[in-house]
C-alpha positions in Angstrom: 35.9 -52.2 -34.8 33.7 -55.1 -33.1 30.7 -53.2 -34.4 31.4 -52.6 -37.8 33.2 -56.3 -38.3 30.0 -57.9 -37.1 28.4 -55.9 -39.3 30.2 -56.8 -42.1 29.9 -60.7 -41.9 25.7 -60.0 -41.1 26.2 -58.3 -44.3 28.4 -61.1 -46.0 26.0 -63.7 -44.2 23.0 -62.4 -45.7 24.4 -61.8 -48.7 25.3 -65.6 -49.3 21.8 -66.6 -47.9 20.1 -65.1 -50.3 22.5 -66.2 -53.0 21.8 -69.8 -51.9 18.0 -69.1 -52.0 18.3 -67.2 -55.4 20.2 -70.9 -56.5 17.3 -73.0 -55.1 14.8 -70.5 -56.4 16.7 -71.6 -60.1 16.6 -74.9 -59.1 12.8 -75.3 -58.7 12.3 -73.1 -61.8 14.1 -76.0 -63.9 12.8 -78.6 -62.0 9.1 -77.2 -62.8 10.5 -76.5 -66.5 11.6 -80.5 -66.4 7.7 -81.3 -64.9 6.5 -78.5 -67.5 8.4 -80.7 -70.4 6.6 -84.2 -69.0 3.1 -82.6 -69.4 3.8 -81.9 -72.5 4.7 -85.2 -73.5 1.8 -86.4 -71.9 -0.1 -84.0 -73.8 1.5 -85.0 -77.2 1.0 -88.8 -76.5 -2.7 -87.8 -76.1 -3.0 -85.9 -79.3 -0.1 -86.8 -81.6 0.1 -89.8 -84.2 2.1 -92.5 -83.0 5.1 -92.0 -85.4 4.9 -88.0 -84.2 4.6 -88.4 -80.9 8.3 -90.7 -80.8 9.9 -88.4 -82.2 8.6 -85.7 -79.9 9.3 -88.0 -77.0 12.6 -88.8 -78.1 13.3 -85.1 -78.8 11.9 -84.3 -74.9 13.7 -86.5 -73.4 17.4 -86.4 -75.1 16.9 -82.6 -73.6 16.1 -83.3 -70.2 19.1 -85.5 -70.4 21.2 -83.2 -71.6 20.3 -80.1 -69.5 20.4 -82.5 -66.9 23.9 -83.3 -67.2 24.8 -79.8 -67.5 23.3 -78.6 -64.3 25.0 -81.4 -62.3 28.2 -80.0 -63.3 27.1 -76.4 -62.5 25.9 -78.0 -58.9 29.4 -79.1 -58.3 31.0 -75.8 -59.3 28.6 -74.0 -57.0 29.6 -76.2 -54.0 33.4 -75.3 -54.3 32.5 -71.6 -54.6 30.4 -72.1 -51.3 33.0 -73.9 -49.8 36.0 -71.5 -50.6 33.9 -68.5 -49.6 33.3 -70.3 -45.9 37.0 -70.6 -45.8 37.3 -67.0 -46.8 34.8 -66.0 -44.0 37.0 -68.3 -41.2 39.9 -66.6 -42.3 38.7 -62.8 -42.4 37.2 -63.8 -38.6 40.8 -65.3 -37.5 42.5 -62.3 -38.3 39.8 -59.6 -37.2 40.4 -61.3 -34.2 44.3 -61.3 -34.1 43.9 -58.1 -35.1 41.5 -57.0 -31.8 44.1 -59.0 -29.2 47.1 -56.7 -30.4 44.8 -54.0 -30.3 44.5 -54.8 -26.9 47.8 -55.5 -25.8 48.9 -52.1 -27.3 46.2 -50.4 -25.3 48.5 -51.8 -22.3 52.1 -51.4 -23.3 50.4 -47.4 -24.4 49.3 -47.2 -20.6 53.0 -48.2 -19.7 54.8 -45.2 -21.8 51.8 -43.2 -20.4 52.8 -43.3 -16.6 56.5 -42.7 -18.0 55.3 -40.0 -20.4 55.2 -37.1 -17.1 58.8 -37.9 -15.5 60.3 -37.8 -19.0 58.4 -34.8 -19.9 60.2 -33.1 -17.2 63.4 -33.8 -17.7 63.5 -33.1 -21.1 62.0 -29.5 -20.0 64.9 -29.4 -17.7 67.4 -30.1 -20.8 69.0 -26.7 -21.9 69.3 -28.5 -25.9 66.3 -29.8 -25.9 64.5 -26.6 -24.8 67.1 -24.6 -27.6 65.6 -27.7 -30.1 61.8 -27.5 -28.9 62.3 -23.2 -29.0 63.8 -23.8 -32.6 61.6 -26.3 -33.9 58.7 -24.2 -32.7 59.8 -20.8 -34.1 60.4 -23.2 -37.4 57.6 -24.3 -37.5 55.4 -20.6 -37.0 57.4 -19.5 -40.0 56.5 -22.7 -41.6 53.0 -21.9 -41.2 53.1 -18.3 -42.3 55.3 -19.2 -45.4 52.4 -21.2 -46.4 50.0 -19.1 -46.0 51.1 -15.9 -47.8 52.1 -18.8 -50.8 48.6 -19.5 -50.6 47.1 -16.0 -50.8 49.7 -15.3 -53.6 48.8 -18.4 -55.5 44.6 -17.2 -54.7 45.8 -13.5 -55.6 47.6 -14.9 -59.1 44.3 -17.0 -59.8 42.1 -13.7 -59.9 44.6 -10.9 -60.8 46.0 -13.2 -63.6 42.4 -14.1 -64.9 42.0 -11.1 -67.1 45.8 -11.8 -68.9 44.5 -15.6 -69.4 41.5 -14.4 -70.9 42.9 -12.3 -73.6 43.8 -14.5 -76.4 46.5 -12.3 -78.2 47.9 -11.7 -74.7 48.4 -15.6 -73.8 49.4 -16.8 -77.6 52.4 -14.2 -77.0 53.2 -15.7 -73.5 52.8 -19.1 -74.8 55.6 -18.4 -77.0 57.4 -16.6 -74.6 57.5 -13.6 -76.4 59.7 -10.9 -74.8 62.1 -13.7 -73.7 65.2 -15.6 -74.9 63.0 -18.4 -75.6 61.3 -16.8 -78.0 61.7 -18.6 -81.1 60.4 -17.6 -84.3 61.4 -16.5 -88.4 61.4 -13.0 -89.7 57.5 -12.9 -91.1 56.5 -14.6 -87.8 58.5 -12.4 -85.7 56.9 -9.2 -87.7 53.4 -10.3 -86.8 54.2 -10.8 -83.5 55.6 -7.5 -82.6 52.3 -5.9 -84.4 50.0 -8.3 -82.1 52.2 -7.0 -79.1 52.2 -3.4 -80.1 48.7 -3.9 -80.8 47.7 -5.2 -77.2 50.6 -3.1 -75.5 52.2 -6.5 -74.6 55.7 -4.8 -73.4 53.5 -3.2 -70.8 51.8 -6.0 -69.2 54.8 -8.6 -69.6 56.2 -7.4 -66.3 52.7 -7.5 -64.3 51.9 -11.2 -65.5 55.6 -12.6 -65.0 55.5 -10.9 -61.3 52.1 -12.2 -60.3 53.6 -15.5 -61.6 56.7 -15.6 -60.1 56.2 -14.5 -56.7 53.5 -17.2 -55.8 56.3 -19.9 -57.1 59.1 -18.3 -54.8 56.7 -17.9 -52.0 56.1 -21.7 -52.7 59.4 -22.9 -52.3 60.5 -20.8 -49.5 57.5 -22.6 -47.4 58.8 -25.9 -49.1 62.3 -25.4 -47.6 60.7 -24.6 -43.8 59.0 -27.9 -44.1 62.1 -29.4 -44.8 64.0 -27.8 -41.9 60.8 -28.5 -39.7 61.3 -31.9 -40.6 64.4 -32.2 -39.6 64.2 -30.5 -36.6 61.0 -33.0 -36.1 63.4 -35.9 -36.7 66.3 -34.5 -34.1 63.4 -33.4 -30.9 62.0 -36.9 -31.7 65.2 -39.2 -31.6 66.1 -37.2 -28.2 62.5 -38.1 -26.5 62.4 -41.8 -28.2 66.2 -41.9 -26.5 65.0 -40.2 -23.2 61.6 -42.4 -23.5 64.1 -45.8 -23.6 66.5 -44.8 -20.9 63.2 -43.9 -18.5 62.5 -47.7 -19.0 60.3 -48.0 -22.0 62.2 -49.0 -24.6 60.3 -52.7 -24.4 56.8 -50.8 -24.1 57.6 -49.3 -27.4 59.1 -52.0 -29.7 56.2 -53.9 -28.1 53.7 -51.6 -29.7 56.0 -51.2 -33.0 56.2 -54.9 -33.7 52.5 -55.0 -32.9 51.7 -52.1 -35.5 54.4 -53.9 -38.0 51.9 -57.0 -37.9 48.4 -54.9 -37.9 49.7 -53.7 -40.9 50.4 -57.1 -42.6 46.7 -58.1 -41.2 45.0 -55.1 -42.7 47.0 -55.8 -45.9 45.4 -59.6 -45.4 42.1 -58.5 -45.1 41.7 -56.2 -48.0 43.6 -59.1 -50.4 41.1 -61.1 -48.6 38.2 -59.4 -49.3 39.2 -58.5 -52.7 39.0 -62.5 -53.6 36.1 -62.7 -51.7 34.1 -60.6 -53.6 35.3 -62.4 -56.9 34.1 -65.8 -55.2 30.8 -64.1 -54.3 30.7 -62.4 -57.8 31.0 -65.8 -59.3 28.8 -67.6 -56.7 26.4 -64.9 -57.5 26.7 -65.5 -61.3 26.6 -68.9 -61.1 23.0 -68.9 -58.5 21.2 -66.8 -60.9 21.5 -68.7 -64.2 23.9 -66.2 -66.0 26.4 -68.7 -66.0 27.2 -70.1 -69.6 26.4 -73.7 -68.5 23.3 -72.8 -66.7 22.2 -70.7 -70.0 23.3 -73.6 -72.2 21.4 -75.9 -70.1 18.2 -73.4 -70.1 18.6 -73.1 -74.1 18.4 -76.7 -74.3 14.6 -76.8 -72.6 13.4 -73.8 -74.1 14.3 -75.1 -77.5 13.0 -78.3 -77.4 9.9 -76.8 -75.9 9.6 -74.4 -78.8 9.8 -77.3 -81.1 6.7 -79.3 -79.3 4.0 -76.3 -80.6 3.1 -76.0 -76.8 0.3 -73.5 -77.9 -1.7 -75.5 -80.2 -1.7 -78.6 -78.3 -3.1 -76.7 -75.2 -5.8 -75.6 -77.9 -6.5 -78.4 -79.3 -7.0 -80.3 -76.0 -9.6 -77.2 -75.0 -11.5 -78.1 -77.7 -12.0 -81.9 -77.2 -13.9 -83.7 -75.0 -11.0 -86.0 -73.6 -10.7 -85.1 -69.8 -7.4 -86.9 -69.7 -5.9 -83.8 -71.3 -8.0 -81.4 -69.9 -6.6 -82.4 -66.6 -3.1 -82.4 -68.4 -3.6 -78.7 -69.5 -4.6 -77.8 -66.0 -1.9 -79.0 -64.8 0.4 -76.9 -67.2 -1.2 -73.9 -66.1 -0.6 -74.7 -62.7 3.2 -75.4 -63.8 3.4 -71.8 -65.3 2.0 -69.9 -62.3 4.1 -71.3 -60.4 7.6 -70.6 -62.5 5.4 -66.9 -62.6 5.8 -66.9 -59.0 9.2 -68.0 -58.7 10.4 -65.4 -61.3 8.6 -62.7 -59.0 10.6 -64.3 -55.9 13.7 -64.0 -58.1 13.1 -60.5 -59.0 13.3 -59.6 -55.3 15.8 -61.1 -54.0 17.8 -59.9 -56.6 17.0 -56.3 -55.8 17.6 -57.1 -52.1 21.1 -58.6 -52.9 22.1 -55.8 -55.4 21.3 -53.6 -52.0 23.5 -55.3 -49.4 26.4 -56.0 -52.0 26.5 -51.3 -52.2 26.1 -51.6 -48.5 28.8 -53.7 -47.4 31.3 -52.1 -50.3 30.2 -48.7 -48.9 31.4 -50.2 -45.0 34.8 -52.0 -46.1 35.5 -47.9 -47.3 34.1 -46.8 -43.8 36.0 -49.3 -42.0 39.5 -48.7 -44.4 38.7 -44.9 -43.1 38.4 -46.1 -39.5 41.8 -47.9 -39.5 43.7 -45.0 -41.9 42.8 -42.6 -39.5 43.6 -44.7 -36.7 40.9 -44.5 -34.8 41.4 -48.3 -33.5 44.5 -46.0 -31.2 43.8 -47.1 -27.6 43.4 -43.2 -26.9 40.9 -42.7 -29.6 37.7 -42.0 -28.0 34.3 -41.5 -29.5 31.5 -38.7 -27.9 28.6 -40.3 -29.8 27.0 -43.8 -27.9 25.0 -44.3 -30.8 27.6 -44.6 -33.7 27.2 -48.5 -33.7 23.8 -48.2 -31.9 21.2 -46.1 -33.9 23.3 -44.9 -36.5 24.6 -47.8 -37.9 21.4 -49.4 -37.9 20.1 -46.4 -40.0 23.0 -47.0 -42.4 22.3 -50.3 -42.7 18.6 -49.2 -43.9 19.5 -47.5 -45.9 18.0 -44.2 -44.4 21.6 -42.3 -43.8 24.2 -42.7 -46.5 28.3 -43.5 -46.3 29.3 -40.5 -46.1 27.1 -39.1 -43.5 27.4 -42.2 -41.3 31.3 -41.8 -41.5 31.2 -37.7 -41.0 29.5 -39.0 -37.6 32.5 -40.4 -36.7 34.7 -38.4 -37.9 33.0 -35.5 -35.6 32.9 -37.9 -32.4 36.5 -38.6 -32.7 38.8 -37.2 -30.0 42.2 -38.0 -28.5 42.2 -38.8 -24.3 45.1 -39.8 -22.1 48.2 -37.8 -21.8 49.1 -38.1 -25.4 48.3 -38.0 -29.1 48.0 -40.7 -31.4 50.4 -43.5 -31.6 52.1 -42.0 -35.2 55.4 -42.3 -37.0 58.2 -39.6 -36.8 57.8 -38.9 -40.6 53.9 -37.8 -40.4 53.0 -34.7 -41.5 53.6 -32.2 -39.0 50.6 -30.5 -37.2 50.3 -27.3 -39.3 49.4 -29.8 -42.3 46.5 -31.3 -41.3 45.1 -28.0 -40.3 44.0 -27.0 -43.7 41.8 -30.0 -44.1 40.0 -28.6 -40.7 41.5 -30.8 -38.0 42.2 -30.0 -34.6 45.8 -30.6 -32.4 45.3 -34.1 -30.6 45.7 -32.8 -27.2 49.1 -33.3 -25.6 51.9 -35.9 -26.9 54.4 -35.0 -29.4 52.9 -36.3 -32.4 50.1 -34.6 -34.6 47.0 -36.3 -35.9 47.3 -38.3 -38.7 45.6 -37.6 -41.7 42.4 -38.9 -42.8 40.1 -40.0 -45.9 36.6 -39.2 -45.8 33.8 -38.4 -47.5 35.3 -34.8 -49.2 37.5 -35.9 -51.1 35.7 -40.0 -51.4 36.9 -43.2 -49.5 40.1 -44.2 -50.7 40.0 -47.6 -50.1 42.0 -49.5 -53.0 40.4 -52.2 -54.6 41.9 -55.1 -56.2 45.0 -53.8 -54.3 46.8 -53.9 -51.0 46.2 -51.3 -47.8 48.2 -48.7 -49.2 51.2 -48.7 -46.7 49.4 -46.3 -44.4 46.6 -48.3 -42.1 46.9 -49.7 -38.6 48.7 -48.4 -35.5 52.0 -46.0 -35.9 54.6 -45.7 -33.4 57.3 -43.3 -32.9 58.1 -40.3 -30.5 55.0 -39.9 -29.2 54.1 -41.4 -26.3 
């Protein structure tokens, strides 16, 4: 979590570095637009009659003034924004923080129920009821797990036996309707062509076949539906017996330790994402505002241009190539040297626009790896990782661009592992361990709980955004210990 924070505000760093460059960058364009605007003037005082050259001067100048004004306003704005987005960095690094020290005081309450995890184990074996519970919730849960699977091969078997009945048309308009049935509503001419489109595709024959391979899947369904529910309860009953047997071994205060420590992880992960949210719509803005899209900034910008459109830019520069005055040959130099230099600045501008479009995708794409990392809860003080170079090489490779989000988080997805003498730190009503199996997880080894489940790159990150954590991140607590 270290890793990938640090990397995140390098990210959010760099990413307001080059926003402030992009703003100086804009700064010394105008700047070289206001010098561009008093060798013109120059050059019109040179070349102009008196009465045309005021009015040219006049025109120059009120412009300056005015684009002047506007960008001092802009200047302020883009202070705040820089301030409010410091404040928003302090905060996210306060709570990451907070966040790490619970993290670590739950590692040591966990090594508490750990050394009480064995005794209780064995006394709960030695429990007549709670072996009759653990045998029953066992046996519930193998029938569970069979339920759902012949409802999935009848569901697999309805999808291709059925295909042919869904591909006749005269076959499913009759269905539709219900034909055969006693919804079947319909007048007498309707109901005459009907019966000749059944008769016709022998519909009275292949009723039965289509409403059986319907039908069973759907009871198949809700018989494995109704296990889950006793296997929930019976999941509900096993744990209240070890959470009671845990507290009367001596860890009640281990575990509402690490419960009130999850409750506030949660509100903290719920902080950050707001947090991050409303950064990014300060960095959006500060972004805006740097680059010259801002309305003010454009106004201001439309000001110059115009009154440099209104000078005849191009014929004065001719008509001082043609004359032998060296004062405004060495003014026309001068404008050229002006120009290459805005040219250069608009390449600089080019780039670090590219570069910051870059590393705005790259930190989105690790706020969705890290929302995985804490959804999944690998933050648990059990969760180990087999890879030493997830936030070594890898990470740096991500960062380069040469590996993308969802391999980088498939790496630590396949590191992942449970040690100790239990499973993940998870709440009574997670899904029980035959769930998570069909999206390809393994048991945790030992504990009572199962793994919890996880987002990842098949099925996309599922980070929310604009909206809070979801109700499912941070540490869980309940009968496993």
């Amino acid at each position: 979590m270290r890793a990938l924070d640090d990397a995140l505000r390098d990210i959010r760093r760099e990413e307001d570095d080059i926003t402030k460059r992009i703003a100086r960058t804009n700064e010394r364009v105008g700047k070289l637009r206001e010098t561009e605007l008093g060798q013109l003037r120059a050059l019109a005082k040179i070349r102009l009659s008196p009465d045309s050259q005021a009015d040219l001067t006049g025109t120059l100048s009120a412009a300056e003034k005015q684009a002047r004004d506007m960008l001092k306003s802009h200047a302020g704005v883009l202070s705040d924004l820089e301030k409010q987005l410091s404040e928003h960095e302090e905060s996210l690094a306060k709570l990451s923080e907070e966040r790490q020290s619970l993290l670590e005081a739950m590692a040591s309450r966990q090594a508490e129920l750990d050394a009480l995890a064995g005794p209780v184990r064995a006394a709960l074996a030695a429990d007549p009821e709670h072996a009759r519970l653990a045998a029953n919730l066992t046996e519930r849960e193998n029938m569970a797990i069979e339920a759902d699977r012949k409802a999935d091969l009848a569901e697999a078997d309805r999808a291709q036996k059925g295909q042919p009945y869904r591909d006749d048309p005269l076959f499913a308009y009759l269905w539709e309707r219900g034909y055969g049935t006693s919804q079947y509503k319909a007048g007498n001419i309707t109901r005459m062509l009907d019966a000749w489109v059944a008769r016709l595709v022998r519909y009275h024959d292949a009723r039965p076949n289509y409403a059986m391979l319907t039908a069973i899947p759907e009871r198949l369904r809700e018989h494995a539906e109704r296990l889950d529910a006793d296997v929930d309860a019976l999941e509900f009953d096993v744990a209240a017996r070890e959470m009671a047997a845990l507290d009367a071994a001596g860890g009640q205060v281990a575990r509402q330790a690490i419960e009130t420590a999850r409750e506030r992880i949660a509100v903290i992960d719920a902080t950050v994402l707001a947090l991050e949210d409303e950064r990014e719509g300060l960095a959006d803005r500060h972004k805006q505002l740097a680059d010259g899209t801002d309305p003010t900034v454009a106004s201001a910008v439309d000001v110059l241009s115009e009154a440099i459109r209104l000078t005849s830019v191009e014929k004065l520069i001719a008509d001082a190539k043609v004359t032998r005055t060296e004062e405004d040959d060495a003014i026309v130099q001068r404008l050229k040297e002006t120009r290459r230099r805005i040219a250069e600045e608009q390449v600089e501008l080019d780039d670090e626009r590219a570069r910051l479009k870059t590393l705005e995708a790259r930190r989105r794409e690790l706020e969705d790896i890290e929302f995985e990392f804490k959804k999944s809860r690998y933050d648990d003080p059990r969760s180990r990782f087999g890879e030493d170079r997830l936030v070594g090489d890898f990470l740096t490779d991500f960062l380069k661009g040469g590996m993308n989000a969802s391999t980088y988080w498939n790496h630590w997805r396949q590191s992942q592992d449970w040690t100790g003498t239990s499973g993940p730190i998870v709440p009574t009503n997670q899904p029980r361990a035959s769930k998570p199996r069909k999206s390809g997880f393994p048991i945790p080894p030992g504990g009572f709980s199962p793994r919890p489940p996880s987002g990842g790159s098949w099925g996309g990150f599922s980070r929310p955004r604009g909206g809070g954590f979801g109700g499912s991140g941070g540490f869980k607590t309940g009968a496993g210990f």
